[in-house]
CHARMM internal coordinates of N, CA and C (Angstrom, degrees):
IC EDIT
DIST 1 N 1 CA 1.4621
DIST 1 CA 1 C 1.5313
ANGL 1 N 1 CA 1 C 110.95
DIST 1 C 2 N 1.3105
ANGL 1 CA 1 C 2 N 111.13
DIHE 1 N 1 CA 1 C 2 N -60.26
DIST 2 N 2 CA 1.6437
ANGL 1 C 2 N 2 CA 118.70
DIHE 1 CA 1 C 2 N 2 CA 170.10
DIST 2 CA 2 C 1.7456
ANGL 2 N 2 CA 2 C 107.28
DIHE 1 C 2 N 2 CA 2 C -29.42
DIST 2 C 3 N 1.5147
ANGL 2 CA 2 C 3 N 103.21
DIHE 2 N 2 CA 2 C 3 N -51.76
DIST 3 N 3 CA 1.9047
ANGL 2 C 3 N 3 CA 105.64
DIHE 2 CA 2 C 3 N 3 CA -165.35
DIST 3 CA 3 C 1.7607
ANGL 3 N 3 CA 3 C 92.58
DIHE 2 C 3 N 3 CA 3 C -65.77
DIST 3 C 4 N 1.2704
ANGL 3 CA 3 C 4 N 137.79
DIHE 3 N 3 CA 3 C 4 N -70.17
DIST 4 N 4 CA 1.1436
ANGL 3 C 4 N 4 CA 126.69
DIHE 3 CA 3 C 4 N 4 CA 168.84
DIST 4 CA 4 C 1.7918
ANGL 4 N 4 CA 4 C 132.28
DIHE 3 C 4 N 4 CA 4 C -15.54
DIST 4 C 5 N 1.5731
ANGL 4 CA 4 C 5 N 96.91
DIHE 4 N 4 CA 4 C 5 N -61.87
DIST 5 N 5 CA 1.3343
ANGL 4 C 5 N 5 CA 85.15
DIHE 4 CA 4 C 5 N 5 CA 168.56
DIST 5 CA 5 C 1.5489
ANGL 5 N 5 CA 5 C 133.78
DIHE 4 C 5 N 5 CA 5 C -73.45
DIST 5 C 6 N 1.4466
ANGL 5 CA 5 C 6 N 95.18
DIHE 5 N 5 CA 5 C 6 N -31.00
DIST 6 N 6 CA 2.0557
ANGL 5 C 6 N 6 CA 92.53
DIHE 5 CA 5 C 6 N 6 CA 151.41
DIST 6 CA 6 C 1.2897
ANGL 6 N 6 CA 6 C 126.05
DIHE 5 C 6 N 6 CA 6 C -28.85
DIST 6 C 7 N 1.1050
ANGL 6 CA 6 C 7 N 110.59
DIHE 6 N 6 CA 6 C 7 N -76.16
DIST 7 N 7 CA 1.3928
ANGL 6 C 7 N 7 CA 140.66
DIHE 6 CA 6 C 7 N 7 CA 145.85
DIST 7 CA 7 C 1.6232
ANGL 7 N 7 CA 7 C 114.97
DIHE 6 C 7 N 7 CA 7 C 7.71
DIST 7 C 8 N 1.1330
ANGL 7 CA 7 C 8 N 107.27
DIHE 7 N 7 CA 7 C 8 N -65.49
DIST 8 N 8 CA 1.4250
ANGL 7 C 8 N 8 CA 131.16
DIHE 7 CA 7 C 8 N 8 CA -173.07
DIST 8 CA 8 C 1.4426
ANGL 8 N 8 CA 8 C 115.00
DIHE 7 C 8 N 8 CA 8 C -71.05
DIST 8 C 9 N 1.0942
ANGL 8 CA 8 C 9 N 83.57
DIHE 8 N 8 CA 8 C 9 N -40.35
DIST 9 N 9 CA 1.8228
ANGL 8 C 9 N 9 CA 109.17
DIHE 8 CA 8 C 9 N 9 CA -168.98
DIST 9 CA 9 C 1.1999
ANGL 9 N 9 CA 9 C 104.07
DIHE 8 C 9 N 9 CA 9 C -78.89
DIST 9 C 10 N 1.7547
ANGL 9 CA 9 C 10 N 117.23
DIHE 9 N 9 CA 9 C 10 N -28.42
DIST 10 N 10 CA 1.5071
ANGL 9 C 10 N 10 CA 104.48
DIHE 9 CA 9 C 10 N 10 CA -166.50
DIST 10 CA 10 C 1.6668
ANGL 10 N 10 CA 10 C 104.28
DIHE 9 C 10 N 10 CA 10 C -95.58
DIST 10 C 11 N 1.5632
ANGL 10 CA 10 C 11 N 112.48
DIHE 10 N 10 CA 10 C 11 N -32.87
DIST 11 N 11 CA 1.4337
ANGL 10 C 11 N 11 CA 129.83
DIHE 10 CA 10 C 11 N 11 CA 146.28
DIST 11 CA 11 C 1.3085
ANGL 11 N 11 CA 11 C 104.37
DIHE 10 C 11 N 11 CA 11 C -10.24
DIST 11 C 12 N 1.3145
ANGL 11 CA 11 C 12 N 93.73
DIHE 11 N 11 CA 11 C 12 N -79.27
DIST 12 N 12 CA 1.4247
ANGL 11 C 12 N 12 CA 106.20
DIHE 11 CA 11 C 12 N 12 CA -164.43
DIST 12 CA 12 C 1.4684
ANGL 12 N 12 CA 12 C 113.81
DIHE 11 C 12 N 12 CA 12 C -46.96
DIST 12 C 13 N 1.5591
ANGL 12 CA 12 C 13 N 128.79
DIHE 12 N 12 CA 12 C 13 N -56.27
DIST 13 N 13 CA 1.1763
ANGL 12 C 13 N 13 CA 142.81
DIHE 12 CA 12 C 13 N 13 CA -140.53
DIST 13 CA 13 C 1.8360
ANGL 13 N 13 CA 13 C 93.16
DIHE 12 C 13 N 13 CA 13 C -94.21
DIST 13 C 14 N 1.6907
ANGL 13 CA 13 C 14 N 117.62
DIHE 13 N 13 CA 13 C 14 N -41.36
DIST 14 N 14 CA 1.6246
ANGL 13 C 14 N 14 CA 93.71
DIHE 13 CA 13 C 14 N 14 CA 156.60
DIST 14 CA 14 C 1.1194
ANGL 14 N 14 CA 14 C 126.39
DIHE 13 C 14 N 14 CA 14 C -64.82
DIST 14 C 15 N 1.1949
ANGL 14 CA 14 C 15 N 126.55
DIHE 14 N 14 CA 14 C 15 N -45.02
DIST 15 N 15 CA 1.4924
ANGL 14 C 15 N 15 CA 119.53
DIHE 14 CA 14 C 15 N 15 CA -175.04
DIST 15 CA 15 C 1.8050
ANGL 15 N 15 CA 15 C 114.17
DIHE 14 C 15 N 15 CA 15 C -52.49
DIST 15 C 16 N 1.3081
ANGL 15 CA 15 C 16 N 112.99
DIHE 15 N 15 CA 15 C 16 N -41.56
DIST 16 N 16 CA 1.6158
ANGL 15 C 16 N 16 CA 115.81
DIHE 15 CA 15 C 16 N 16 CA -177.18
DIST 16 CA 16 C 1.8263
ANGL 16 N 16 CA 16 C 106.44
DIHE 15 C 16 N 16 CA 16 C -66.84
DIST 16 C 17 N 1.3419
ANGL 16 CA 16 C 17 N 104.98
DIHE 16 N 16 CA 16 C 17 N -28.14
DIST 17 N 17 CA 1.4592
ANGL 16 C 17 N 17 CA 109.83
DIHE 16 CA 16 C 17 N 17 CA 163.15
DIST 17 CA 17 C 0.8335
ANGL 17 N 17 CA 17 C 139.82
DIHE 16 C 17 N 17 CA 17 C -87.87
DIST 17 C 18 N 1.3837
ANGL 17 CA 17 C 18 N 124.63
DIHE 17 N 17 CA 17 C 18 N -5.73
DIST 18 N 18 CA 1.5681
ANGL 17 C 18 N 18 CA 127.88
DIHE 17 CA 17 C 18 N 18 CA 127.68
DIST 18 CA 18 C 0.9900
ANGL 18 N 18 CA 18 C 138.18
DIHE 17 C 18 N 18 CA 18 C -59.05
DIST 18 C 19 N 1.4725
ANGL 18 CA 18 C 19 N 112.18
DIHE 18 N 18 CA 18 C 19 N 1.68
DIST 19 N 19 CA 1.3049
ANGL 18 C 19 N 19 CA 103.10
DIHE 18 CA 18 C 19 N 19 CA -160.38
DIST 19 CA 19 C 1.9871
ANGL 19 N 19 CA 19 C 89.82
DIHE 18 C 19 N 19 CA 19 C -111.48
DIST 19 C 20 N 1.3798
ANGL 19 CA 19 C 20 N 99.31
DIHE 19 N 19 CA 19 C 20 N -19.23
DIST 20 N 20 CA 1.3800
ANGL 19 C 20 N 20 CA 109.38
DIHE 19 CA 19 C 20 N 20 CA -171.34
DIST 20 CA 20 C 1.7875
ANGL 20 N 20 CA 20 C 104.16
DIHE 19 C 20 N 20 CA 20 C -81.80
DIST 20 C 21 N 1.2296
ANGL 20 CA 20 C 21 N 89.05
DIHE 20 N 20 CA 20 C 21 N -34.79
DIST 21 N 21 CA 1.5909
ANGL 20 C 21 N 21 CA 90.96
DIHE 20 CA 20 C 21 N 21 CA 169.72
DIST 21 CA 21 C 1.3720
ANGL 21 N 21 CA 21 C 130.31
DIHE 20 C 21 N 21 CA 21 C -44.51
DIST 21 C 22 N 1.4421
ANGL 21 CA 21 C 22 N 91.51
DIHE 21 N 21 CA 21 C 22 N -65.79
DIST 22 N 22 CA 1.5509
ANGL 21 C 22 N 22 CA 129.12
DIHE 21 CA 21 C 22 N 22 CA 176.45
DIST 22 CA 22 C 1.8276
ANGL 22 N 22 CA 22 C 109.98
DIHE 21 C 22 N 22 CA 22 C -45.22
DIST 22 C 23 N 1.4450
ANGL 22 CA 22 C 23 N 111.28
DIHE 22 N 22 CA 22 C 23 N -47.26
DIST 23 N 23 CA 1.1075
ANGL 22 C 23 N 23 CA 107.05
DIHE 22 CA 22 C 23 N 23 CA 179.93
DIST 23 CA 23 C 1.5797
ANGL 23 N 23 CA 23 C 113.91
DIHE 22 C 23 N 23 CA 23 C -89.46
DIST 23 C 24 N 0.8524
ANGL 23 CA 23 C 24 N 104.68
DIHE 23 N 23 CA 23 C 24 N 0.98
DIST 24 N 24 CA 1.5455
ANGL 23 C 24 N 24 CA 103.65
DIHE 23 CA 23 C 24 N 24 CA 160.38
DIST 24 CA 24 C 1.4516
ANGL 24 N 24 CA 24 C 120.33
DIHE 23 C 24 N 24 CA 24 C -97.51
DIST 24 C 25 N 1.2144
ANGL 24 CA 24 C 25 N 114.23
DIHE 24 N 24 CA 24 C 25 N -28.97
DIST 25 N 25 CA 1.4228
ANGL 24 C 25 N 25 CA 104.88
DIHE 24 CA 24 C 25 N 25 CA 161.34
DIST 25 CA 25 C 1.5333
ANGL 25 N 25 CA 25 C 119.88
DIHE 24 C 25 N 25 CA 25 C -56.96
DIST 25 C 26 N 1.4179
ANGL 25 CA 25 C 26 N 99.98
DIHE 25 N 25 CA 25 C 26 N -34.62
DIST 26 N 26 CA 1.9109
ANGL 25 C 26 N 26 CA 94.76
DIHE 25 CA 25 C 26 N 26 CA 178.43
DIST 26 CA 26 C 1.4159
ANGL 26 N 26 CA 26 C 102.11
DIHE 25 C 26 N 26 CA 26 C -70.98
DIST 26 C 27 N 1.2170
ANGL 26 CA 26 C 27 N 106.72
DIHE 26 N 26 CA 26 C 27 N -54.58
DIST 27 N 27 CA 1.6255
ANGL 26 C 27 N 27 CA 112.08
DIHE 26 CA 26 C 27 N 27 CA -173.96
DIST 27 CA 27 C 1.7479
ANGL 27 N 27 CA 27 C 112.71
DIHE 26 C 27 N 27 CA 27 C -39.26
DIST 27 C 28 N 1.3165
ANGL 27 CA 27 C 28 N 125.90
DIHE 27 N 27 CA 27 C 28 N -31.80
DIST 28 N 28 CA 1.1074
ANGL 27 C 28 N 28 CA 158.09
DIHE 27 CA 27 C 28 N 28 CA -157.20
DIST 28 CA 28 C 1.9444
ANGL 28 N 28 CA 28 C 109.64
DIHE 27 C 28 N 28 CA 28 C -93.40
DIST 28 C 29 N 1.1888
ANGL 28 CA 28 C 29 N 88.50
DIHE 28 N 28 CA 28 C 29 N -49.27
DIST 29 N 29 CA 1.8196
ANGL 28 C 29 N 29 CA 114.32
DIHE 28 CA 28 C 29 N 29 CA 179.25
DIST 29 CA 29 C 1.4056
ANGL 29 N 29 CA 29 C 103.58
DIHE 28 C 29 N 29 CA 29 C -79.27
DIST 29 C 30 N 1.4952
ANGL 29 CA 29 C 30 N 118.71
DIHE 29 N 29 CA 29 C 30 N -47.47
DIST 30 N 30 CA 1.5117
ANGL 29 C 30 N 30 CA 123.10
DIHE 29 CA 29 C 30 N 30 CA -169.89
DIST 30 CA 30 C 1.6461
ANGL 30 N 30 CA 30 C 103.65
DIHE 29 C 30 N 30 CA 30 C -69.02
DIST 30 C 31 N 1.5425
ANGL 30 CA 30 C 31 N 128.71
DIHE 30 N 30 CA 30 C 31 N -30.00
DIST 31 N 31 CA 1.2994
ANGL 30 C 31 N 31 CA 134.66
DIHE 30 CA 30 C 31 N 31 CA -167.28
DIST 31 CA 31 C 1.4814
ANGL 31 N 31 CA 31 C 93.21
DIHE 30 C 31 N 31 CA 31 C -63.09
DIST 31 C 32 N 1.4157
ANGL 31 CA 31 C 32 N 92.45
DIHE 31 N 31 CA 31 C 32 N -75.32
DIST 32 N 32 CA 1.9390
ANGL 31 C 32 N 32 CA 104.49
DIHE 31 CA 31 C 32 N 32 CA 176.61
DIST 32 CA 32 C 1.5977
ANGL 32 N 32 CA 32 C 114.46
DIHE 31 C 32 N 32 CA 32 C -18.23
DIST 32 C 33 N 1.9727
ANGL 32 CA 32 C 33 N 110.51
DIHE 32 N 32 CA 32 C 33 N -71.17
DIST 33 N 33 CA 1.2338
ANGL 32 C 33 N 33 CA 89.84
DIHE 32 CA 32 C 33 N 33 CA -164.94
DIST 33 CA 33 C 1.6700
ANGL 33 N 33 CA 33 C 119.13
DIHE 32 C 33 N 33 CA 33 C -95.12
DIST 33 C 34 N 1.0684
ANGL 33 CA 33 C 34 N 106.22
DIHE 33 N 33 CA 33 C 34 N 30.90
DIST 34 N 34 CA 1.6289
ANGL 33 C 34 N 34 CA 123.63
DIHE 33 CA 33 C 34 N 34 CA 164.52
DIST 34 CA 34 C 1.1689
ANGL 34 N 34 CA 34 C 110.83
DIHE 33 C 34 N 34 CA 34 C -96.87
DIST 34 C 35 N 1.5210
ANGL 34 CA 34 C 35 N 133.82
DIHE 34 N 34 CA 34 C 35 N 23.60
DIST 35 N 35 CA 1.3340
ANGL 34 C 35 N 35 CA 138.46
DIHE 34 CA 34 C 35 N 35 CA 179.49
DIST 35 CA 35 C 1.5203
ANGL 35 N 35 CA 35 C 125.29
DIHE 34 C 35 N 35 CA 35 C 47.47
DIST 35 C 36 N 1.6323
ANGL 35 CA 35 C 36 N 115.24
DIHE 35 N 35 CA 35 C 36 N 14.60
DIST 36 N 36 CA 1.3648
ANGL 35 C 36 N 36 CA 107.72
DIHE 35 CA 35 C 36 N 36 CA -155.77
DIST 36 CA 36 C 1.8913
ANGL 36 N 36 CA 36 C 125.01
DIHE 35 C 36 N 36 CA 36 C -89.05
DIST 36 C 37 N 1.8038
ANGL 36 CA 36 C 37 N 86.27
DIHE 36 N 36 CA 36 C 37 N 3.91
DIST 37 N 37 CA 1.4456
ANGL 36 C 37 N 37 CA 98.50
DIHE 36 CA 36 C 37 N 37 CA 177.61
DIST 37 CA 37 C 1.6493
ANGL 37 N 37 CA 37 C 110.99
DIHE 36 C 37 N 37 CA 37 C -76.66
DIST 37 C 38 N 0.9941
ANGL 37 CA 37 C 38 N 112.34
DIHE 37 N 37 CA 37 C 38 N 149.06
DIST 38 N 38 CA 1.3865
ANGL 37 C 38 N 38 CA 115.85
DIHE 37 CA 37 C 38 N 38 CA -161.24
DIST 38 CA 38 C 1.5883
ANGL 38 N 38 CA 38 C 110.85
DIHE 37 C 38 N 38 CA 38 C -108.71
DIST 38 C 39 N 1.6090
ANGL 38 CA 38 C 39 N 110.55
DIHE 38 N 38 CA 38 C 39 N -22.91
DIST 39 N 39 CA 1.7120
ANGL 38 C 39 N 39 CA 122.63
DIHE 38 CA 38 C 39 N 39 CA 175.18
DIST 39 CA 39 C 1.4316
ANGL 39 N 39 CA 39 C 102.38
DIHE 38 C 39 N 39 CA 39 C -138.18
DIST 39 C 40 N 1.4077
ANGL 39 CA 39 C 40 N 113.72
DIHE 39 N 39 CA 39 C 40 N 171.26
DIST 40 N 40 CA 1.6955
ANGL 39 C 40 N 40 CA 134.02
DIHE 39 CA 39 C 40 N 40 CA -155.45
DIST 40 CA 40 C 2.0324
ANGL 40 N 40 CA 40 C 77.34
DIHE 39 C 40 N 40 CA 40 C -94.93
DIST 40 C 41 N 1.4248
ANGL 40 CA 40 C 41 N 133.01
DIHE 40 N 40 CA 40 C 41 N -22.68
DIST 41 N 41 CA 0.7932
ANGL 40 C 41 N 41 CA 78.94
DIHE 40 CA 40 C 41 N 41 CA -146.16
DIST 41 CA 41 C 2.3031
ANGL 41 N 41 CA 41 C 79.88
DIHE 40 C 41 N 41 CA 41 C -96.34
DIST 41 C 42 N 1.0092
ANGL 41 CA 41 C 42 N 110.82
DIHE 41 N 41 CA 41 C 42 N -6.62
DIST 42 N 42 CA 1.5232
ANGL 41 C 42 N 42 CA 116.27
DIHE 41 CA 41 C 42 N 42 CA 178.73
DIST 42 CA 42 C 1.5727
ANGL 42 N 42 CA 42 C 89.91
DIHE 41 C 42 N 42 CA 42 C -60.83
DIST 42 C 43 N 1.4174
ANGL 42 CA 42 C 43 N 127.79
DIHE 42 N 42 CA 42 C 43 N -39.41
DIST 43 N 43 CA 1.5661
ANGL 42 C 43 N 43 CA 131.72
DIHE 42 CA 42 C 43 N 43 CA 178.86
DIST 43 CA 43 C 1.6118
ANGL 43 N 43 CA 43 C 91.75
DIHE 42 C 43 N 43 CA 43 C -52.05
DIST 43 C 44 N 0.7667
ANGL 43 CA 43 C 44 N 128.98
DIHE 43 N 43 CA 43 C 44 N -71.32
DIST 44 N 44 CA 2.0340
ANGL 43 C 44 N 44 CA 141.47
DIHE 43 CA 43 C 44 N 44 CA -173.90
DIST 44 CA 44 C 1.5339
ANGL 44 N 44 CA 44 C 113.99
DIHE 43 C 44 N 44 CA 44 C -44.14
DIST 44 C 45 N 1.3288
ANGL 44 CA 44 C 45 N 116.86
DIHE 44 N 44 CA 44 C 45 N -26.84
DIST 45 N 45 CA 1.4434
ANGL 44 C 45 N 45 CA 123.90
DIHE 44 CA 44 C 45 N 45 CA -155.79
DIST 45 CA 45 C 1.5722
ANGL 45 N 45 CA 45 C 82.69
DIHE 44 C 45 N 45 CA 45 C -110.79
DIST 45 C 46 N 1.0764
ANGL 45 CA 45 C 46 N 136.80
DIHE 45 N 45 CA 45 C 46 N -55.96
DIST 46 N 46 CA 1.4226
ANGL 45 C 46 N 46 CA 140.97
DIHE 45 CA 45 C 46 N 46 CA -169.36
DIST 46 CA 46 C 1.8144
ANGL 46 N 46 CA 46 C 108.97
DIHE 45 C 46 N 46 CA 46 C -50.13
DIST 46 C 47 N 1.4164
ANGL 46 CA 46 C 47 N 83.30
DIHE 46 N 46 CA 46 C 47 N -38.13
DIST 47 N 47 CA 1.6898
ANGL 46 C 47 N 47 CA 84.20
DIHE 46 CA 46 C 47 N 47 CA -158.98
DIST 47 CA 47 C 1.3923
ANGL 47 N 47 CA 47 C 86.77
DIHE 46 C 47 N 47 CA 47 C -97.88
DIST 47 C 48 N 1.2141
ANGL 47 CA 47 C 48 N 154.28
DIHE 47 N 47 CA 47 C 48 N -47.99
DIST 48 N 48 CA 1.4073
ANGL 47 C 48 N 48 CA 151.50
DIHE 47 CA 47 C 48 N 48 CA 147.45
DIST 48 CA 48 C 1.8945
ANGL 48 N 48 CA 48 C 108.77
DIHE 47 C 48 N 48 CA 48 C -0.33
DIST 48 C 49 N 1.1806
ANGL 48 CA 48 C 49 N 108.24
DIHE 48 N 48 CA 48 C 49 N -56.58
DIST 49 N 49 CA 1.3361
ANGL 48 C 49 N 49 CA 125.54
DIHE 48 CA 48 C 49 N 49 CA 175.04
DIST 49 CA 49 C 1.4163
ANGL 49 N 49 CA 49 C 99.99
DIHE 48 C 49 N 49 CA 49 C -62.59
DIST 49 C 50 N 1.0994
ANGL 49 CA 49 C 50 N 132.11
DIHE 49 N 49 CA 49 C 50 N -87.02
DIST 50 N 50 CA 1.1918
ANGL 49 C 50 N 50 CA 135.70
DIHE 49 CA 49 C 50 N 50 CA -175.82
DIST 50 CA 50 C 1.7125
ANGL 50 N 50 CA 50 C 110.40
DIHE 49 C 50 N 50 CA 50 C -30.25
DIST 50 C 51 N 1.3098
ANGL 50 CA 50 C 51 N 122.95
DIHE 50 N 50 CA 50 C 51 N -37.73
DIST 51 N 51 CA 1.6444
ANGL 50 C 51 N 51 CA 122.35
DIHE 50 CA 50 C 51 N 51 CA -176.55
DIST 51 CA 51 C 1.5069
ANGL 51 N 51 CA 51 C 93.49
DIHE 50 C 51 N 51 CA 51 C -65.73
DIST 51 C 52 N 1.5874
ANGL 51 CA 51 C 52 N 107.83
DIHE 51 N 51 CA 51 C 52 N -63.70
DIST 52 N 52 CA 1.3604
ANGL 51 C 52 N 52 CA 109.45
DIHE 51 CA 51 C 52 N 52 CA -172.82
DIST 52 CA 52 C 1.6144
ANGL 52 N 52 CA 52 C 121.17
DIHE 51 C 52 N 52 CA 52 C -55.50
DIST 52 C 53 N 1.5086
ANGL 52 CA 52 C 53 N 124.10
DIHE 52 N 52 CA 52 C 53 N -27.99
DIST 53 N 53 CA 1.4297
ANGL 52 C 53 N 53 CA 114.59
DIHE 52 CA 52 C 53 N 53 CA 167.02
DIST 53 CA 53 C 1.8966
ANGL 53 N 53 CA 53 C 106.51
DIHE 52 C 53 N 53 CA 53 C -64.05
DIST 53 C 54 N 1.3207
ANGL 53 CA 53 C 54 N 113.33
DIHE 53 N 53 CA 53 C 54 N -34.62
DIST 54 N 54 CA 1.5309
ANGL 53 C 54 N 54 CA 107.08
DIHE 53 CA 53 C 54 N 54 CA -163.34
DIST 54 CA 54 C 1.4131
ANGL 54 N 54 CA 54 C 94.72
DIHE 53 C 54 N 54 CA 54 C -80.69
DIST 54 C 55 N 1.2900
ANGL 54 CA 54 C 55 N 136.59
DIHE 54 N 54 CA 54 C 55 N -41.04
DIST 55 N 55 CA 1.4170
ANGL 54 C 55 N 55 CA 116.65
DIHE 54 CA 54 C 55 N 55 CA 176.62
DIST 55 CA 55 C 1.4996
ANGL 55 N 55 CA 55 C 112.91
DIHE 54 C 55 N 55 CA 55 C -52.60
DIST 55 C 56 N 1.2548
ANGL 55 CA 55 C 56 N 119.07
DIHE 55 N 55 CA 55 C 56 N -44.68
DIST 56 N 56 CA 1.6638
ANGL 55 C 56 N 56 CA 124.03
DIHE 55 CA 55 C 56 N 56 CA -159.43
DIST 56 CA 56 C 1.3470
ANGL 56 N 56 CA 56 C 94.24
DIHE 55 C 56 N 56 CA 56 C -66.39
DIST 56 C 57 N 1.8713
ANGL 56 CA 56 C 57 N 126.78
DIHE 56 N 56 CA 56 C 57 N -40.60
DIST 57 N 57 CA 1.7134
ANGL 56 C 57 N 57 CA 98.22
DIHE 56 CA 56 C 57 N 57 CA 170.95
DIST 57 CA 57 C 1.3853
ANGL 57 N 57 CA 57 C 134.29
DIHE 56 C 57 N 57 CA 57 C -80.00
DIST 57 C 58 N 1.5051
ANGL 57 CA 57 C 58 N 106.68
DIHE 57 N 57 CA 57 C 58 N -8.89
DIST 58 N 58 CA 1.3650
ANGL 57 C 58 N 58 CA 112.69
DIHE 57 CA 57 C 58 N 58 CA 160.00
DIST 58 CA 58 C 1.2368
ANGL 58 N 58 CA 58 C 112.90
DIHE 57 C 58 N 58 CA 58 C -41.59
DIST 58 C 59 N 1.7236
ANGL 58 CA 58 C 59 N 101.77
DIHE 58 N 58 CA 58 C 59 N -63.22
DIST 59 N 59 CA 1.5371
ANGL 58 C 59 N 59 CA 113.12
DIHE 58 CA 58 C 59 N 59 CA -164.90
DIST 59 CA 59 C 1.6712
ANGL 59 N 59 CA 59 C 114.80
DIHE 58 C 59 N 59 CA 59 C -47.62
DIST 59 C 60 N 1.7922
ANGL 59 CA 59 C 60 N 113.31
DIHE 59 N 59 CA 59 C 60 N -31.77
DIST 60 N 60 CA 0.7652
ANGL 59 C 60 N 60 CA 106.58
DIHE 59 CA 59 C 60 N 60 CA -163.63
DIST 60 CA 60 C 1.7789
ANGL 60 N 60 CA 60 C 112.18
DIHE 59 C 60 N 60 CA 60 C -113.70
DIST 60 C 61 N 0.8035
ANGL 60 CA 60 C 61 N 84.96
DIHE 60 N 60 CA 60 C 61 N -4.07
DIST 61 N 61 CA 1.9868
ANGL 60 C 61 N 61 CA 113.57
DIHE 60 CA 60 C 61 N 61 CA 137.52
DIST 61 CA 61 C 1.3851
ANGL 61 N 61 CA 61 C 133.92
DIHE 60 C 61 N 61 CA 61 C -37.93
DIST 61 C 62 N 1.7594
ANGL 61 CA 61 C 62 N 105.41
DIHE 61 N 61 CA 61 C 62 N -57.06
DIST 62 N 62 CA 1.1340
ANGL 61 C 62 N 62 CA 124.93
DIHE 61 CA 61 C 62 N 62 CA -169.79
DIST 62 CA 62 C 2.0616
ANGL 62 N 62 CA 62 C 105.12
DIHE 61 C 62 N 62 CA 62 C -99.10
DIST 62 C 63 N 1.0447
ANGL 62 CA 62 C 63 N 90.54
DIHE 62 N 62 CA 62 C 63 N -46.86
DIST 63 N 63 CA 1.7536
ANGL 62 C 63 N 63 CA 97.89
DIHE 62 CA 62 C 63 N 63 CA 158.94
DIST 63 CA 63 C 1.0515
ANGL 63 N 63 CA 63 C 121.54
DIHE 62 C 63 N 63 CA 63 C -38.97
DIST 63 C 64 N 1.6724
ANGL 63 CA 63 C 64 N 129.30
DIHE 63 N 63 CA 63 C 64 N -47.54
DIST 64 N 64 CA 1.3723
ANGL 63 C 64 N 64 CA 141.31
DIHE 63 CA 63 C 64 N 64 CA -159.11
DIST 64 CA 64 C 1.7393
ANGL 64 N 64 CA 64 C 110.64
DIHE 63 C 64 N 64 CA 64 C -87.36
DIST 64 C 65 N 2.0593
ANGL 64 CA 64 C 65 N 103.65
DIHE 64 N 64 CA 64 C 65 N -16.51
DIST 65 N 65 CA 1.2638
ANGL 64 C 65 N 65 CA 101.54
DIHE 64 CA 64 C 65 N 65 CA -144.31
DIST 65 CA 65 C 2.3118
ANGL 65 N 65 CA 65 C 76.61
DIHE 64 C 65 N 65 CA 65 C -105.38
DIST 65 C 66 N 1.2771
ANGL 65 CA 65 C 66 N 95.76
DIHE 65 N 65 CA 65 C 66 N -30.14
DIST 66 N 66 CA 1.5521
ANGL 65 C 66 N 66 CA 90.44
DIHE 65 CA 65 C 66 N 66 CA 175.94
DIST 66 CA 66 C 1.5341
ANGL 66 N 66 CA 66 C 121.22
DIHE 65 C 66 N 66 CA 66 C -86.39
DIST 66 C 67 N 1.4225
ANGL 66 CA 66 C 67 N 119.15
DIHE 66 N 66 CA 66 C 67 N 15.26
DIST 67 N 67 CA 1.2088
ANGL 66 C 67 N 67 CA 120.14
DIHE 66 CA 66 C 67 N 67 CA 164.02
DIST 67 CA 67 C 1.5139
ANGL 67 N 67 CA 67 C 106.25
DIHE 66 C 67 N 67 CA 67 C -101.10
DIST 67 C 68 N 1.5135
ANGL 67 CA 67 C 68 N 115.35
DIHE 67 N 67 CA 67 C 68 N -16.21
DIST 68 N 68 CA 1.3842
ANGL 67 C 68 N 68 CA 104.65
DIHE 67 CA 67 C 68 N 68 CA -175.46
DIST 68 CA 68 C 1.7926
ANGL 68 N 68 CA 68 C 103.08
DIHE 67 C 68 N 68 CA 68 C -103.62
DIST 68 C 69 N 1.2384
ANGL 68 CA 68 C 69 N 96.82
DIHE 68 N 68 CA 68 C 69 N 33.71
DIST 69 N 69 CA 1.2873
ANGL 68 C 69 N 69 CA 85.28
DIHE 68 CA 68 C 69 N 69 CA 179.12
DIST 69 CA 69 C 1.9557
ANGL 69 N 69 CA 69 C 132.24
DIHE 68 C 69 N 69 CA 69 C 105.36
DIST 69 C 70 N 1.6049
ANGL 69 CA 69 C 70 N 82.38
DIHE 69 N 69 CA 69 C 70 N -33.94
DIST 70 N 70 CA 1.1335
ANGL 69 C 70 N 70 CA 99.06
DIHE 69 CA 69 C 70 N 70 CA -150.72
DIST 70 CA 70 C 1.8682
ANGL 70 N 70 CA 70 C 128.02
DIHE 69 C 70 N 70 CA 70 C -68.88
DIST 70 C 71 N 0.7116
ANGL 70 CA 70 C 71 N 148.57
DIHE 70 N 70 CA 70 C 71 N 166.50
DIST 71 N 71 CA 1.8056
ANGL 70 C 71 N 71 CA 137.84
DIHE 70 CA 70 C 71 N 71 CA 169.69
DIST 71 CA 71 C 1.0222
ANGL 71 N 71 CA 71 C 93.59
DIHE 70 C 71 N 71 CA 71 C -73.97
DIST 71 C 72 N 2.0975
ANGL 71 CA 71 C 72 N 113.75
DIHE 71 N 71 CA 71 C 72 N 138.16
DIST 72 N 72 CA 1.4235
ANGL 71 C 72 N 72 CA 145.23
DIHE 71 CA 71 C 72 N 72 CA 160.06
DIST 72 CA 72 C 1.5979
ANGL 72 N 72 CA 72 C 102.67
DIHE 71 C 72 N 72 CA 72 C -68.80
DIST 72 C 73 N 1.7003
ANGL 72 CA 72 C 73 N 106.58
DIHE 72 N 72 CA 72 C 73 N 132.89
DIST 73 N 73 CA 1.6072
ANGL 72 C 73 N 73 CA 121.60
DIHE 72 CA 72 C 73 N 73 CA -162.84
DIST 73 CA 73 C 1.8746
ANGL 73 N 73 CA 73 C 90.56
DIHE 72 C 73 N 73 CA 73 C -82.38
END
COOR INIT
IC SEED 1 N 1 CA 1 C
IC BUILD
């Protein structure tokens, strides 16, 4: 019973972090095309962020898919 609710909990705790991810990538995307960066290199750091949020849900993408069993993409 204990391994289940792990389980649940950890379910739980990627999915809510994707979701936090996710909205920071828009949050992140929306800055960009609202012109509000002011240098090429805040342009670099923004979108830098943005690679690194989309890998981290991959990552946690691919985590979710080898606990269920599943084949690595």
């Amino acid at each position: 019973m204990r391994r289940l609710v792990l389980q649940t909990y950890h379910s739980r705790l990627a999915i809510e972090a994707k979701k936090l991810m996710q909205q920071s990538v828009t949050d992140l995307s929306n800055t960009i095309a609202a012109g509000a960066l002011s240098s090429f290199d805040e342009y670099k750091y923004h979108t830098g962020r943005i690679a690194g949020l989309r890998d981290a849900i991959d990552f946690i993408d691919e985590a979710i898919a080898v606990l269920d069993g599943k084949e690595r993409s």
